[in-house]
C-alpha positions in Angstrom: 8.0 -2.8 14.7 10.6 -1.4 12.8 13.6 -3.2 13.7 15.2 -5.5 11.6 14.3 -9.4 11.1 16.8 -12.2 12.3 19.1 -13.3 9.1 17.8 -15.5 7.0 19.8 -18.3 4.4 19.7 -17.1 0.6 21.4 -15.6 -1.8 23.5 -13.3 -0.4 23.3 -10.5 -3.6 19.7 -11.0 -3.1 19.3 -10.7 0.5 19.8 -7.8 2.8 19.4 -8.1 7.0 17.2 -10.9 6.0 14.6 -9.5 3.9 14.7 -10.3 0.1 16.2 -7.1 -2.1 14.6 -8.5 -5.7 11.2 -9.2 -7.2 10.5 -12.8 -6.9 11.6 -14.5 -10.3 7.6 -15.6 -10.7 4.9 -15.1 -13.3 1.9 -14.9 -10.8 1.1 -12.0 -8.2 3.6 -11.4 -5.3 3.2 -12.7 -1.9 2.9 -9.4 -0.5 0.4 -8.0 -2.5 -2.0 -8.5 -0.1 -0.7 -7.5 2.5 0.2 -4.2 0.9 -3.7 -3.8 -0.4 -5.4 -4.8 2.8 -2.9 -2.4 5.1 -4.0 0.6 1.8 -7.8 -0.3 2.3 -7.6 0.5 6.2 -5.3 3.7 5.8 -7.9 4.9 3.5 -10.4 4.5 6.0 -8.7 6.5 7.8 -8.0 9.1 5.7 -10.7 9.8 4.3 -13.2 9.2 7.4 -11.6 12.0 8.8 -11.7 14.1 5.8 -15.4 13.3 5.1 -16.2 14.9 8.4 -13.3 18.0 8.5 -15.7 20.8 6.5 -18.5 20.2 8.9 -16.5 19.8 12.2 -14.5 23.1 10.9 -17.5 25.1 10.2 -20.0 23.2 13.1 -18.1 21.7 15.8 -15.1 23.2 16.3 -14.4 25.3 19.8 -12.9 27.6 21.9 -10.4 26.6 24.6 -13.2 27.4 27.2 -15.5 25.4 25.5 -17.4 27.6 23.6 -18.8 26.9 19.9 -16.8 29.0 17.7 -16.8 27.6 13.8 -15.4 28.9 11.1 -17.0 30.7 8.0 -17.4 28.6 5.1 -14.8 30.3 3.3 -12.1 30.3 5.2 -13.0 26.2 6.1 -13.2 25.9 2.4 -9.4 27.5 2.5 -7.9 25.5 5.1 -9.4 22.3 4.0 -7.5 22.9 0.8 -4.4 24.2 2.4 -4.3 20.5 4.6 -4.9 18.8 0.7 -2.1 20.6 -0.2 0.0 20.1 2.8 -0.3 16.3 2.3 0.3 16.2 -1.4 3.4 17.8 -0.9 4.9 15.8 2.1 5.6 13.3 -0.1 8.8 14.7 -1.5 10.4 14.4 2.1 9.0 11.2 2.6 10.6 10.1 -0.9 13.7 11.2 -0.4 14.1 9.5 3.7 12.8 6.1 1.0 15.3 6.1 -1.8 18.2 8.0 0.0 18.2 6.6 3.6 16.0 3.9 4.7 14.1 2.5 2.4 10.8 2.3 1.1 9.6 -0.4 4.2 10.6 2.0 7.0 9.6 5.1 6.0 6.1 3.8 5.9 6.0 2.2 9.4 7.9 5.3 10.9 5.6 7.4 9.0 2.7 5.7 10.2 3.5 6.2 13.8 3.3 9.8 12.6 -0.2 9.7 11.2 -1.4 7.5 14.4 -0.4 10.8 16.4 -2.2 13.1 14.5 -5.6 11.2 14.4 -4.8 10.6 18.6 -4.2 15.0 18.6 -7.9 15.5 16.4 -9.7 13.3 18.7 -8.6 14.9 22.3 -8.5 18.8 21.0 -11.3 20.4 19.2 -9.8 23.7 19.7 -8.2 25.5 16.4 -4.7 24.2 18.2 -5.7 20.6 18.2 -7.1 20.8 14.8 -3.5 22.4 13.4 -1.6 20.1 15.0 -3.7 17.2 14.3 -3.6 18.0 10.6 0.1 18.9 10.7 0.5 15.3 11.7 -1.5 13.4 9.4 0.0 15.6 6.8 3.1 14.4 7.3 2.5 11.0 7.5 0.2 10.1 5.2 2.0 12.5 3.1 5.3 10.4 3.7 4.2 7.4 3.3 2.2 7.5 0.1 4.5 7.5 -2.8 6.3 4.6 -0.7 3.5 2.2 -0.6 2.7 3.1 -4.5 6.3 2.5 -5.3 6.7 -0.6 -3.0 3.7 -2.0 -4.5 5.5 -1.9 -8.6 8.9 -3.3 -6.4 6.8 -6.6 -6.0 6.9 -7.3 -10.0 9.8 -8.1 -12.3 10.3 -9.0 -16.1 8.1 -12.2 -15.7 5.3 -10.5 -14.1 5.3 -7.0 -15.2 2.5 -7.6 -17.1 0.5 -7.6 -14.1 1.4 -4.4 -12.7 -1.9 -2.3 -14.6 -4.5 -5.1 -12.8 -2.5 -4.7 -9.3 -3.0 -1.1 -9.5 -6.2 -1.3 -10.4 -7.0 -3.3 -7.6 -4.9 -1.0 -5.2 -6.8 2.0 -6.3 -10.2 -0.2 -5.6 -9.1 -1.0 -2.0 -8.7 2.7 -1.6 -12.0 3.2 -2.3 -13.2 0.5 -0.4 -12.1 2.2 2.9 -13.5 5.2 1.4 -16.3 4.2 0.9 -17.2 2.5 4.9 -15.4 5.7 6.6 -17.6 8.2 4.4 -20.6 6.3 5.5 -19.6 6.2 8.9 -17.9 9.1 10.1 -20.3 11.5 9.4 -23.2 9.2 11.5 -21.0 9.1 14.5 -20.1 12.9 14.6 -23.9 14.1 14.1 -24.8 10.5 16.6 -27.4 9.0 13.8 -28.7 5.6 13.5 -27.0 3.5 16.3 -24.5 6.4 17.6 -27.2 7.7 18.9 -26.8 5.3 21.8 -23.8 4.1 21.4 -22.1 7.8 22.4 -23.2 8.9 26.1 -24.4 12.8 25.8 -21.5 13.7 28.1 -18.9 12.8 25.4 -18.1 14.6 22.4 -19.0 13.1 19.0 -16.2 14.6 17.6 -13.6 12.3 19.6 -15.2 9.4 18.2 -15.4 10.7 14.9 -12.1 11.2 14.5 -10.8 8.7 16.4 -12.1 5.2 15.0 -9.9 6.3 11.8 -6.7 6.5 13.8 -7.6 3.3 14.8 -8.1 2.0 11.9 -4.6 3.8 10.5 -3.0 2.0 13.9 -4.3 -1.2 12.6 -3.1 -0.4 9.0 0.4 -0.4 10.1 -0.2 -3.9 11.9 -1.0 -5.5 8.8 1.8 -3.8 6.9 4.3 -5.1 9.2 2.7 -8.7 9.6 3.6 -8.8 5.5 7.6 -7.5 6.0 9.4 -11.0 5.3 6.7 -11.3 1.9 8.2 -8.1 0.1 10.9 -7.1 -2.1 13.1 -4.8 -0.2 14.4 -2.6 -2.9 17.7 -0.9 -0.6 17.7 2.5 -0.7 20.0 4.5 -3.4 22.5 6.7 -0.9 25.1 8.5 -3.2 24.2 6.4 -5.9 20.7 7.8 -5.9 21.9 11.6 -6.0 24.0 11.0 -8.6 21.2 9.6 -10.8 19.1 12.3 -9.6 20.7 14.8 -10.4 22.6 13.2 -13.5 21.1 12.8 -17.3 18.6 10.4 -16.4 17.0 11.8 -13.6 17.1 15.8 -15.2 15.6 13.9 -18.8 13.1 12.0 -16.4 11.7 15.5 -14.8 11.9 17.2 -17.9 9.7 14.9 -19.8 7.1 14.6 -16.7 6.7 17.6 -15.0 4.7 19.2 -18.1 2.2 15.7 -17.4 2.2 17.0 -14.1 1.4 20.5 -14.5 -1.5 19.0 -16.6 -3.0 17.1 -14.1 -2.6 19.2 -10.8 -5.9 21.3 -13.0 -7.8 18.0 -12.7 -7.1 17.6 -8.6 -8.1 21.6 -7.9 -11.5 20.6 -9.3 -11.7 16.7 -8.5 -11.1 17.3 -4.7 -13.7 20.0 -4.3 -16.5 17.1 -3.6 -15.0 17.3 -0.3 -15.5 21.3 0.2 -17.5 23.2 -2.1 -19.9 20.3 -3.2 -20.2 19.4 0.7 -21.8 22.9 1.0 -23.9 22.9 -2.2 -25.2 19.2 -0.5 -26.4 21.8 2.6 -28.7 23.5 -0.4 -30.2 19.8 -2.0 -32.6 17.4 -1.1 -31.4 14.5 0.3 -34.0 12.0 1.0 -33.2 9.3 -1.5 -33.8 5.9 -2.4 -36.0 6.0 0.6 -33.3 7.5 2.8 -32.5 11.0 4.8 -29.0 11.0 3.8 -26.7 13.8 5.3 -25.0 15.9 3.2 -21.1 14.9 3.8 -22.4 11.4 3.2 -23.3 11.8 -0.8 -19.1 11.5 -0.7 -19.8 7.9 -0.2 -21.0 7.9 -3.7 -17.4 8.5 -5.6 -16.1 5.3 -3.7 -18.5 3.1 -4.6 -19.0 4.4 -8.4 -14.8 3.6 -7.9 -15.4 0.0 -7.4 -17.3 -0.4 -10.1 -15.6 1.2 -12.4 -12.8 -0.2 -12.0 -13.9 -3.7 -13.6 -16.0 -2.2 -16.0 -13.4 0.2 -17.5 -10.5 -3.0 -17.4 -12.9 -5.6 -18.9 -15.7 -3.2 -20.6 -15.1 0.4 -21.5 -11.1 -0.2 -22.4 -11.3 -3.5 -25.0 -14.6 -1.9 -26.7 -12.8 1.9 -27.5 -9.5 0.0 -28.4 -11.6 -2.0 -31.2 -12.0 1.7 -32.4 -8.2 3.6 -31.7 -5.6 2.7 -29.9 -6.3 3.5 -26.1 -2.9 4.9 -24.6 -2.8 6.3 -20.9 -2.2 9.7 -22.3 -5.5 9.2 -24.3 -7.0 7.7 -21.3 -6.0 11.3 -19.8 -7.0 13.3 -21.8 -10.6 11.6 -21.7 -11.0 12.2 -18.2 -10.1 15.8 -18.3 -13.2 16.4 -20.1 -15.4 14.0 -18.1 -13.9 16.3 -15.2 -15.2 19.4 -17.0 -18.5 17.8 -17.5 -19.0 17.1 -14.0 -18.2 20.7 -13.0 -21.0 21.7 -15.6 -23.8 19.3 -13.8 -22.9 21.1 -10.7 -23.0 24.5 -12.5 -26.5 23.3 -13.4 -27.5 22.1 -9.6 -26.4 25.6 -8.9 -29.0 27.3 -11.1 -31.8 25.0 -9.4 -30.7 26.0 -6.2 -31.2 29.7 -6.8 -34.5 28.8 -8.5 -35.6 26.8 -5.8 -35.2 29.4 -3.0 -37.6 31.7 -5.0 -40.4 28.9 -4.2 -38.8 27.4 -1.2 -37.7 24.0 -2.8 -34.5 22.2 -3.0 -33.2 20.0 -5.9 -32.6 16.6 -4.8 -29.5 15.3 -4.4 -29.6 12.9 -7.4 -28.5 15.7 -9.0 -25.1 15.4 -7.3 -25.3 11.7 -7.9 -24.9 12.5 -11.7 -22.1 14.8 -11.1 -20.1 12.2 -8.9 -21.0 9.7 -11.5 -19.0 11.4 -14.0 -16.1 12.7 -12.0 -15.5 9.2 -11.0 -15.4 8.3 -14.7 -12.7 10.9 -15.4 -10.9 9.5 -11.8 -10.5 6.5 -13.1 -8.7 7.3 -16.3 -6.8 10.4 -15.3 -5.6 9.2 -11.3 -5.6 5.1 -11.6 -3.4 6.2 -15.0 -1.4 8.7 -13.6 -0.5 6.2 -11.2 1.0 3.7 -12.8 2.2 5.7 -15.7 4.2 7.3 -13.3 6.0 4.1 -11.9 6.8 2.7 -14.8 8.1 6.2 -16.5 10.1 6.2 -13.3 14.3 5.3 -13.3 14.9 2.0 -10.9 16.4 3.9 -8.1 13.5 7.3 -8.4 10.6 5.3 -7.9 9.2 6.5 -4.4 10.6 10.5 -5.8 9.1 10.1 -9.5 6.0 9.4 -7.4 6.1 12.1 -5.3 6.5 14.8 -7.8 3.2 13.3 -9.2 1.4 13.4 -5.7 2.7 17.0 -5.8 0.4 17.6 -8.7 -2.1 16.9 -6.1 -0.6 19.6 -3.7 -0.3 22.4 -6.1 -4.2 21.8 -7.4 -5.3 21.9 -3.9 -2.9 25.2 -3.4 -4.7 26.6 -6.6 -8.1 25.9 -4.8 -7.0 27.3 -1.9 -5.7 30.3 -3.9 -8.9 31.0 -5.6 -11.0 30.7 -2.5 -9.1 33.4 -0.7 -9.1 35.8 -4.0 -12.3 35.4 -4.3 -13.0 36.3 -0.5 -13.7 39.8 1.3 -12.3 40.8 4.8 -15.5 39.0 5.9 -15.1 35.9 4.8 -17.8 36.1 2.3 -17.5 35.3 -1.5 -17.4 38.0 -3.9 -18.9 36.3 -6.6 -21.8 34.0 -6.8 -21.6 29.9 -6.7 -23.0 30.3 -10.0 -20.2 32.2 -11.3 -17.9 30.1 -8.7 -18.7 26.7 -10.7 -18.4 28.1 -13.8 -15.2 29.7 -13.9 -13.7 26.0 -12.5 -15.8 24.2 -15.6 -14.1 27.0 -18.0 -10.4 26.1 -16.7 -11.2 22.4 -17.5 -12.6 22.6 -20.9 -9.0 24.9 -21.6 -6.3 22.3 -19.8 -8.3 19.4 -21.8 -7.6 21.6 -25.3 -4.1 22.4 -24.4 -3.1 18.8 -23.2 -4.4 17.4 -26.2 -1.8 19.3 -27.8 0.8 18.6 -25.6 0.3 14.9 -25.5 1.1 14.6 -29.5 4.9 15.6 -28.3 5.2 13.5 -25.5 8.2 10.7 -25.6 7.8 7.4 -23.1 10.4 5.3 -21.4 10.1 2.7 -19.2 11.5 1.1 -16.3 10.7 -2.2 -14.8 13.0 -3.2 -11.2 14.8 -6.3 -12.3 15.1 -5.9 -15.8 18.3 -4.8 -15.8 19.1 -8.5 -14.3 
């Protein structure tokens, strides 16, 4: 798939081994928008299907290399779930600099993606410890690599005449994210635990786990179909070579870091409480109720909720939320930031406040239903949406011409380094056993406390803050 395209007539200073090098001089979306945006929707899938079902496999499923059950505490799952978070927040630095220095934005992505297909193939055949860590090494590094590529390639597609377009296209890229979400969280879990049709579908002589994990790589193998189909649609921005060191490591690029990386430091606090709904509120789930709305929901599926919320937030923050508080202040993506730190902190408190049910509960042998939860996703999903759809886009366009894919991988790194603070925690917070020292009481409320302080402190910050941006093509 990755080999070059025959040569096609054009201009030759826009055209390199065929494929265009420039933004289309249009004022409507880009050809290969959707081609970009359908191959982001299936990746996510797969993603995030196996991620929906990685605490319980770690901690239910997982085996010895005789075949024995042998699952890990809830802690140390809790610590390695993190650790993978990290491990593919931080793989996009590598897989930014192989884009801007060496081959482009195009073929890291489809080499990359061979990559991830690898890693789901590894999770499906082992479910020993060494198929799990290799499995996850793989996926790291390739849907670490390729993700600041495809958020980069995406704001390639625009120019001067249709810039003005880039904050819906994001939008929009961020919803089909959540729209594979949303089907592999639903899904995943039913196959490895055989509900509903699985049941029947999956002989008893096969594992549940191979399934599980398996119909996201291929969905991820399908993924890199439809990103290839699109190749002669996009802008192929070429890749920097020397001249992207030197502007990396020239004024421009030390001026660029230097104004983002305190934004960054920021946000990283927001992902080492944000990406707990897939570990620690998995296991408070385990303590709730969760026959709702008439169903017997199981507790890795209430993750299903942030995707969905996601989609519909999306258009009612853009059309809704945004225009009505602009009629009041001026709404700037810093503000926008800022706003969703505190809705973070907020939902940490809601699940502070499930906690103190759940202990009350035991004392008369009930659980708090999982509505609960629903509240607390409803309002994480709120601060999602103004601090990581923001962050996105912010970053691109506060981004030099030739940093793009690297601008947005020191951002994903935010991602990394709030997962590593997780982790960090986790294991502090752990004896020899495995066991927590302190309570999930005092767990909860020690990560709502850190919110409520980085929200204070960024407010500050943000008064200080200078913007530049940087659309491809106008320089032209």
């Amino acid at each position: 798939m990755p080999d070059s395209p025959p040569a096609s007539s054009g201009v030759a200073a826009d055209m390199h081994a065929g494929y265009r090098t420039a933004p289309e001089p249009i004022s409507t979306m880009p050809p290969g928008i959707p081609y970009i945006v359908g191959n982001e929707a299936a990746e996510r899938f797969s993603f995030y299907g196996m991620k929906a079902i990685l605490m319980v496999f770690m901690t239910d499923y997982l085996i010895m290399g005789a075949g024995q059950p042998r699952g890990m505490k809830d802690a140390d799952a809790n610590f390695y779930f993190h650790i993978f978070e990290a491990s593919a927040y931080a793989f996009p630095i590598i897989g930014a600099f192989f884009a801007d220095y060496l081959w482009g934005k195009y073929r890291t992505i489809i080499w990359l993606s061979l990559v991830y297909c690898f890693g789901h193939l590894a999770l499906a055949l082992d479910e020993t410890r060494l198929g799990l860590f290799v499995g996850l090494g793989l996926v790291a590094i390739g849907t670490g690599g390729i993700k600041p590529c495809v958020s980069a390639h995406v704001g390639d597609q625009f120019g001067p005449l249709n810039k003005h377009l880039l904050e819906r296209v994001y939008g929009w890229f961020y919803f089909s994210i959540n729209f594979g979400a949303l089907f592999s969280s639903l899904l995943t879990p039913m196959i490895l635990a055989r509900k509903w049709i699985f049941a029947d579908l999956i002989p008893e002589s096969h594992s549940s786990a191979a399934y599980a994990f398996g119909l996201p790589g291929v969905l991820m193998f399908i993924a890199t179909i439809v990103f290839w189909l699109g190749r002669h649609k996009y802008a192929h921005i070429p890749p920097g070579g020397a001249s992207f060191l030197k502007e990396v490591t020239g004024p421009e690029g030390r001026r660029t870091f230097l104004r983002l990386l305190p934004l960054y430091f920021f946000i990283l606090f927001f992902w080492t409480l944000y990406d707990q709904h897939g570990s620690s509120w998995v296991q408070q789930a385990k303590e709730l109720d969760c026959h709702i709305f008439g169903l017997d929901l199981l507790p890795a599926q209430l993750q299903a909720v942030n995707p969905l919320l996601v989609m519909i937030f999306i258009p009612l923050f853009n059309y809704v939320v945004y225009p009505t508080l602009n009629r009041w202040f001026r709404l700037t993506p810093l503000r926008k930031i800022g706003i969703g730190f505190l809705f973070t902190a907020a939902a940490f408190g809601v699940s502070l406040l499930i906690e103190m049910k759940i202990v009350d509960g035991r004392a008369v042998g009930v659980k708090p239903t999982a509505l609960w939860q629903i509240l607390a996703y409803a309002i994480i999903t709120a601060g999602e949406v103004m601090v990581s759809i923001t962050g996105l886009e912010y970053s691109y366009m506060q981004a030099p011409r030739r940093m793009k894919s690297l601008v947005m991988a020191f951002y994903l790194l935010s991602v990394s380094l709030g997962n590593v603070l997780t982790a960090y925690i986790n294991h502090a917070i752990s004896d020899e056993d495995g066991n927590s020292k302190i309570t999930d009481i005092q767990y909860f409320a020690l990560f709502t406390t850190l919110m409520l302080v980085v929200a204070v402190a960024f407010s500050v910050w943000s008064r200080y803050f200078k913007e530049e941006i940087y659309i491809q093509g106008d320089d032209i």
